[in-house]
Structure formats: structure tokens, C-alpha cells
N, CA and C atoms as a LAMMPS dump frame, in Angstrom:
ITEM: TIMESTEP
0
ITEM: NUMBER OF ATOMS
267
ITEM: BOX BOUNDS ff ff ff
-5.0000000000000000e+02 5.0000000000000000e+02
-5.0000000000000000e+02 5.0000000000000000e+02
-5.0000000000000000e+02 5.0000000000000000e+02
ITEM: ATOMS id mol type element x y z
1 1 1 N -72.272 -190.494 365.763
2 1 2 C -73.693 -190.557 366.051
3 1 3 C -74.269 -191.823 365.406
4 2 1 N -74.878 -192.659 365.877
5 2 2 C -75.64 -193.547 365.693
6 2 3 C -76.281 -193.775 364.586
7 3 1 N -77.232 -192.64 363.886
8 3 2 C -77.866 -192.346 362.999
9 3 3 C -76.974 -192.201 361.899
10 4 1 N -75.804 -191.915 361.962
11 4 2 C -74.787 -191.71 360.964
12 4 3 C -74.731 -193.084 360.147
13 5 1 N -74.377 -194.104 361.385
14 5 2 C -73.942 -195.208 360.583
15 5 3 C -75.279 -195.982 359.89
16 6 1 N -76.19 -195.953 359.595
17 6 2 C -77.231 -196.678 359.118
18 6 3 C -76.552 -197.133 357.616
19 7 1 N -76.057 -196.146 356.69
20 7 2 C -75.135 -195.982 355.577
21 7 3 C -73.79 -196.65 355.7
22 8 1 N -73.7 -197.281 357.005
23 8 2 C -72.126 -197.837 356.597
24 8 3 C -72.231 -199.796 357.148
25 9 1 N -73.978 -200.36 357.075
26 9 2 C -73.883 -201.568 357.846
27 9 3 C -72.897 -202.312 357.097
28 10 1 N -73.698 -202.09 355.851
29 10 2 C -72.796 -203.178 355.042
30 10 3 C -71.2 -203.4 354.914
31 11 1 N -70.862 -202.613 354.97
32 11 2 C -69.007 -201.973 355.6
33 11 3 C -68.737 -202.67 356.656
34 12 1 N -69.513 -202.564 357.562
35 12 2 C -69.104 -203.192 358.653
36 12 3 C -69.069 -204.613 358.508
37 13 1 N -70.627 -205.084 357.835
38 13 2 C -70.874 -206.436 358.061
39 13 3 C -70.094 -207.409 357.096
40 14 1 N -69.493 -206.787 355.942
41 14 2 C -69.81 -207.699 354.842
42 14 3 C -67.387 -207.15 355.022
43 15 1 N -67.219 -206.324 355.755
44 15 2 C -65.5 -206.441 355.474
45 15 3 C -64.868 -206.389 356.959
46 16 1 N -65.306 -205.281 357.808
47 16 2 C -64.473 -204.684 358.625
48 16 3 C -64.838 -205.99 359.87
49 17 1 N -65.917 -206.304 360.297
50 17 2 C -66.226 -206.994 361.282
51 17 3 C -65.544 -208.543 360.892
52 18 1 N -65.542 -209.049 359.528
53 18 2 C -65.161 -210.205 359.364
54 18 3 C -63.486 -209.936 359.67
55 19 1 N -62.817 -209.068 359.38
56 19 2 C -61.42 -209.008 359.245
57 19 3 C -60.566 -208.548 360.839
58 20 1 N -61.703 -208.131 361.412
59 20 2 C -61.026 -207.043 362.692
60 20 3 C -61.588 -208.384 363.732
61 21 1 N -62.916 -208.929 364.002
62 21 2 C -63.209 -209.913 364.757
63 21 3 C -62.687 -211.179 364.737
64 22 1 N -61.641 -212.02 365.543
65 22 2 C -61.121 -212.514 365.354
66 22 3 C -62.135 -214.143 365.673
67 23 1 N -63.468 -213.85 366.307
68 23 2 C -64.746 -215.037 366.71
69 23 3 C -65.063 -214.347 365.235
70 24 1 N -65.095 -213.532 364.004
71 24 2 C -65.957 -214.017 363.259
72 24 3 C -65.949 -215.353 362.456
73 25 1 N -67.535 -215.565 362.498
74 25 2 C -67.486 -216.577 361.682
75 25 3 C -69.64 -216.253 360.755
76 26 1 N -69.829 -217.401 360.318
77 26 2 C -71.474 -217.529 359.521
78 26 3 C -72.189 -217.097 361.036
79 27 1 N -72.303 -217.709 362.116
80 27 2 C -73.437 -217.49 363.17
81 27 3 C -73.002 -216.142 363.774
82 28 1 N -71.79 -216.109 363.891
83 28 2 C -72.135 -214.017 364.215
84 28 3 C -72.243 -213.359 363.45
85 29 1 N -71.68 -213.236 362.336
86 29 2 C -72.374 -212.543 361.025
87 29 3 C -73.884 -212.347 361.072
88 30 1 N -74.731 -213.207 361.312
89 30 2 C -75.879 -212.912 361.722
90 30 3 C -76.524 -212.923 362.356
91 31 1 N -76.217 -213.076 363.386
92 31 2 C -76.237 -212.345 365.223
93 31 3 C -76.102 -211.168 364.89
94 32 1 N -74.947 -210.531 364.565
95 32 2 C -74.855 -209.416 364.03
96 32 3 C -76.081 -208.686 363.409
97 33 1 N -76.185 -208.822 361.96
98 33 2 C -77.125 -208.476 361.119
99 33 3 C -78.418 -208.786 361.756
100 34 1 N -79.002 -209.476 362.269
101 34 2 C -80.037 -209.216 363.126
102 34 3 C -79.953 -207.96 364.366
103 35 1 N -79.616 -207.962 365.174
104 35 2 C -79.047 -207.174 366.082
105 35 3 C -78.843 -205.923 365.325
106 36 1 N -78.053 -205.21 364.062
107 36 2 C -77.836 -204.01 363.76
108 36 3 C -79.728 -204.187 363.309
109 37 1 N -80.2 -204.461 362.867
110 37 2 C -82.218 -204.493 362.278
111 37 3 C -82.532 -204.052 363.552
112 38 1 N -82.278 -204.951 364.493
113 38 2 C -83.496 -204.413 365.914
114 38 3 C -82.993 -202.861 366.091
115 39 1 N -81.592 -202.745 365.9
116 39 2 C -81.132 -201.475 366.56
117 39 3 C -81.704 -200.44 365.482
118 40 1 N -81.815 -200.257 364.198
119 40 2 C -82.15 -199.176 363.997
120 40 3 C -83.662 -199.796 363.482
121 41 1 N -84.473 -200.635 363.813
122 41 2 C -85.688 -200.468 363.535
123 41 3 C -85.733 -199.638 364.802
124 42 1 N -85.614 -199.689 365.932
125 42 2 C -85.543 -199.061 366.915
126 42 3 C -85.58 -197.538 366.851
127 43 1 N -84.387 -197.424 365.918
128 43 2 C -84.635 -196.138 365.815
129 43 3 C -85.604 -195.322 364.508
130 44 1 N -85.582 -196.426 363.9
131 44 2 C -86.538 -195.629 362.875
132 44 3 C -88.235 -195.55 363.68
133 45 1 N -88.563 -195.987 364.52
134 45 2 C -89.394 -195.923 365.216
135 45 3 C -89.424 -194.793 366.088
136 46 1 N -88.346 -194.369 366.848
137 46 2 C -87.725 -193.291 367.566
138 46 3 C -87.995 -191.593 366.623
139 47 1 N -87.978 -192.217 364.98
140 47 2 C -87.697 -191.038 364.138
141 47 3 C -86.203 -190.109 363.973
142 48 1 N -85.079 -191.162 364.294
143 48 2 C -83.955 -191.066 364.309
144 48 3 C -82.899 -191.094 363.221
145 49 1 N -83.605 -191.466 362.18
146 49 2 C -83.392 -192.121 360.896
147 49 3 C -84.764 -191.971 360.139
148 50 1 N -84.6 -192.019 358.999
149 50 2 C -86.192 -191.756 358.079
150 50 3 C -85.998 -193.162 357.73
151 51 1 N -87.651 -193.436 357.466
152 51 2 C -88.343 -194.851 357.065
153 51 3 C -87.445 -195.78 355.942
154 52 1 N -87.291 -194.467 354.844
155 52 2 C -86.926 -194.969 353.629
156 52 3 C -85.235 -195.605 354.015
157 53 1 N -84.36 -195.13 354.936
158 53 2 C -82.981 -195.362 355.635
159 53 3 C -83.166 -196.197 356.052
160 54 1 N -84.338 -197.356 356.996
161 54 2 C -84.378 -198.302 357.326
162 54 3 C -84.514 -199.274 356.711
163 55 1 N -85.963 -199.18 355.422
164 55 2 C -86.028 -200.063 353.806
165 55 3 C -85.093 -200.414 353.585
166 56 1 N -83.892 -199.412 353.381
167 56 2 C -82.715 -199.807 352.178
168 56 3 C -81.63 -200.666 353.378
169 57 1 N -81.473 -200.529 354.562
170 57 2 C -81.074 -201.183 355.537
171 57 3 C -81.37 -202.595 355.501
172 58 1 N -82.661 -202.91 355.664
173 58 2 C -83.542 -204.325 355.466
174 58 3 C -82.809 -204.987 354.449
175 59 1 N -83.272 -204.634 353.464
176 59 2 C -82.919 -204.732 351.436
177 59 3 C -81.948 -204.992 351.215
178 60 1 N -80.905 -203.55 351.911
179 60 2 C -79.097 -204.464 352
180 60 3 C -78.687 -205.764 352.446
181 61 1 N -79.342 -205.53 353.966
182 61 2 C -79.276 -207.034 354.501
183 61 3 C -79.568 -207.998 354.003
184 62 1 N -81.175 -208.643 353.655
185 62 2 C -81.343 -208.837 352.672
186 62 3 C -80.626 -209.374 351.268
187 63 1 N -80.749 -208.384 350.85
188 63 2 C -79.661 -208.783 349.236
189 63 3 C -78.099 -209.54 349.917
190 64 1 N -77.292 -209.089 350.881
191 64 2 C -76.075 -208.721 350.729
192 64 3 C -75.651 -209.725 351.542
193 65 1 N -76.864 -210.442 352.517
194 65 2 C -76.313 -211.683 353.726
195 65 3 C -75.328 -212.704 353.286
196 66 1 N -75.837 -213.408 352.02
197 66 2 C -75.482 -214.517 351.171
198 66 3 C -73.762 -214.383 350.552
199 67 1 N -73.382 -213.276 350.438
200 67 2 C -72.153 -212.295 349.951
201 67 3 C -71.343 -212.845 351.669
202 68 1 N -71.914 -211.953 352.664
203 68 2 C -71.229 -211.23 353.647
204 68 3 C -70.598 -213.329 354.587
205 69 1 N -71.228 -213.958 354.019
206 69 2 C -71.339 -215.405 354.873
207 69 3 C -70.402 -216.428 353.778
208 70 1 N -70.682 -216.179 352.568
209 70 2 C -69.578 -216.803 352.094
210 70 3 C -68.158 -215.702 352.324
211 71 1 N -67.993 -214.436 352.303
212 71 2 C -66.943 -213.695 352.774
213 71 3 C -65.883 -214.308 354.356
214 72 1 N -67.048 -214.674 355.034
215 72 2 C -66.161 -215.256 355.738
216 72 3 C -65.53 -216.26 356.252
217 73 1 N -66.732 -217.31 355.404
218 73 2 C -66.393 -218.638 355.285
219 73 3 C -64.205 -218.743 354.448
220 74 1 N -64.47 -217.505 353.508
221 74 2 C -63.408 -217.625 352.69
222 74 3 C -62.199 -217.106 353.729
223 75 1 N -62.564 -216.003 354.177
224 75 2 C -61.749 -215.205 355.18
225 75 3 C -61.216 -216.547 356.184
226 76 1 N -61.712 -217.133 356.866
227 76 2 C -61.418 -218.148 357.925
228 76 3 C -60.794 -219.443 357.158
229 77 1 N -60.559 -219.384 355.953
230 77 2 C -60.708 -220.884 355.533
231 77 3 C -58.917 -220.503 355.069
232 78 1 N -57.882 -221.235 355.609
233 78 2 C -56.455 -221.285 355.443
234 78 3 C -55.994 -222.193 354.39
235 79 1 N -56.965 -222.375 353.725
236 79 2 C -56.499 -222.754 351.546
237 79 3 C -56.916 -221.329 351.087
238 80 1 N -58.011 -220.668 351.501
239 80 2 C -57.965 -219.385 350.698
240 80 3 C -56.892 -218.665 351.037
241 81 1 N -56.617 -217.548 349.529
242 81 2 C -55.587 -216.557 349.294
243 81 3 C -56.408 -215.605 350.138
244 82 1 N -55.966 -214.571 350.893
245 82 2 C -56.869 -212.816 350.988
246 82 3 C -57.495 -212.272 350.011
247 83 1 N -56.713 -212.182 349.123
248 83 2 C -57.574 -211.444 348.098
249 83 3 C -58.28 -212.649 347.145
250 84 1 N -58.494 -213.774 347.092
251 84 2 C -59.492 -214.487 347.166
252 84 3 C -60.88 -213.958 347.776
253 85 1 N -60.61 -213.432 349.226
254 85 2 C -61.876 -213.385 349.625
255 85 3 C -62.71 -212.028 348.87
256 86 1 N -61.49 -210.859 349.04
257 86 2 C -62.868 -209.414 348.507
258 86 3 C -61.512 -209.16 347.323
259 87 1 N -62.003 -209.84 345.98
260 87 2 C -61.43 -209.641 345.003
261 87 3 C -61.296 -208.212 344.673
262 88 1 N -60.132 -207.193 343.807
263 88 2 C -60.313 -206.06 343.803
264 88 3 C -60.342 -205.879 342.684
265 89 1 N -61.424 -204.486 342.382
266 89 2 C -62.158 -204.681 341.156
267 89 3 C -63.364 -204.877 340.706
């Protein structure tokens, strides 16, 4: 369900989409992250999601863009190690 994932953008945006998309790069990353905003402002408008689920959505984005864009700058870049990019730990 749709509404489910509001709790998992950052998952998507900031590991799974950089690693599984083989066009990711900085300009779909936030193609992306714009695009997931319209979609659930959408729905927080709908009442599909509560207000406060959309805030922390924004806020993530927000806080977490700057992270998710050097992530894949590192991810794409063939001098970086892998675990260079999402250090563990």
C-alpha cells in the first residue's frame, strides 16, 4: 500500500534506488525526491497519510538530499571502494 511506504523514502532514495538503478545518478536522485513530495503531498491532501507523516517526509528530504547525492556520486565513481560509499557502522 502506498501509504505504507511514506516511512521507507529515505531507503529507497538514499541506498536501494542508487544501487538497483543502473541511470542512477545526482539529477535523478532528485527527479526522484521531488516526484516521491508531489506523490504523497498528494496524498496527505487525500488524508491518506497524516500531516505530521508528510512534515517528517519534507524534513527527511530535506536534511538527507546532500547525504543521498554525494552517495551516488561515490556509488558511480570507479576509484571508490563499495563500502566507501555506505560505510558500516
Amino acid at each position: 500500500m502506498p501509504a505504507d511506504g511514506v516511512c521507507y523514502v529515505g531507503e529507497f532514495l538514499g541506498y536501494w534506488f542508487i544501487r538497483k538503478a543502473m541511470w542512477s545518478n545526482k539529477t535523478t536522485v532528485k527527479a526522484n525526491a521531488a516526484s516521491l513530495k508531489k506523490f504523497y503531498a498528494f496524498m496527505a491532501e487525500r488524508e491518506l497519510i497524516k500531516p505530521e507523516e508528510f512534515a517528517s517526509l519534507k524534513q527527511q528530504i530535506k536534511d538527507k538530499l546532500p547525504d543521498w547525492l554525494g552517495a551516488v556520486e561515490r556509488y558511480n565513481d570507479p576509484e571508490v571502494d563499495f563500502e566507501d560509499v555506505w560505510p558500516v557502522g
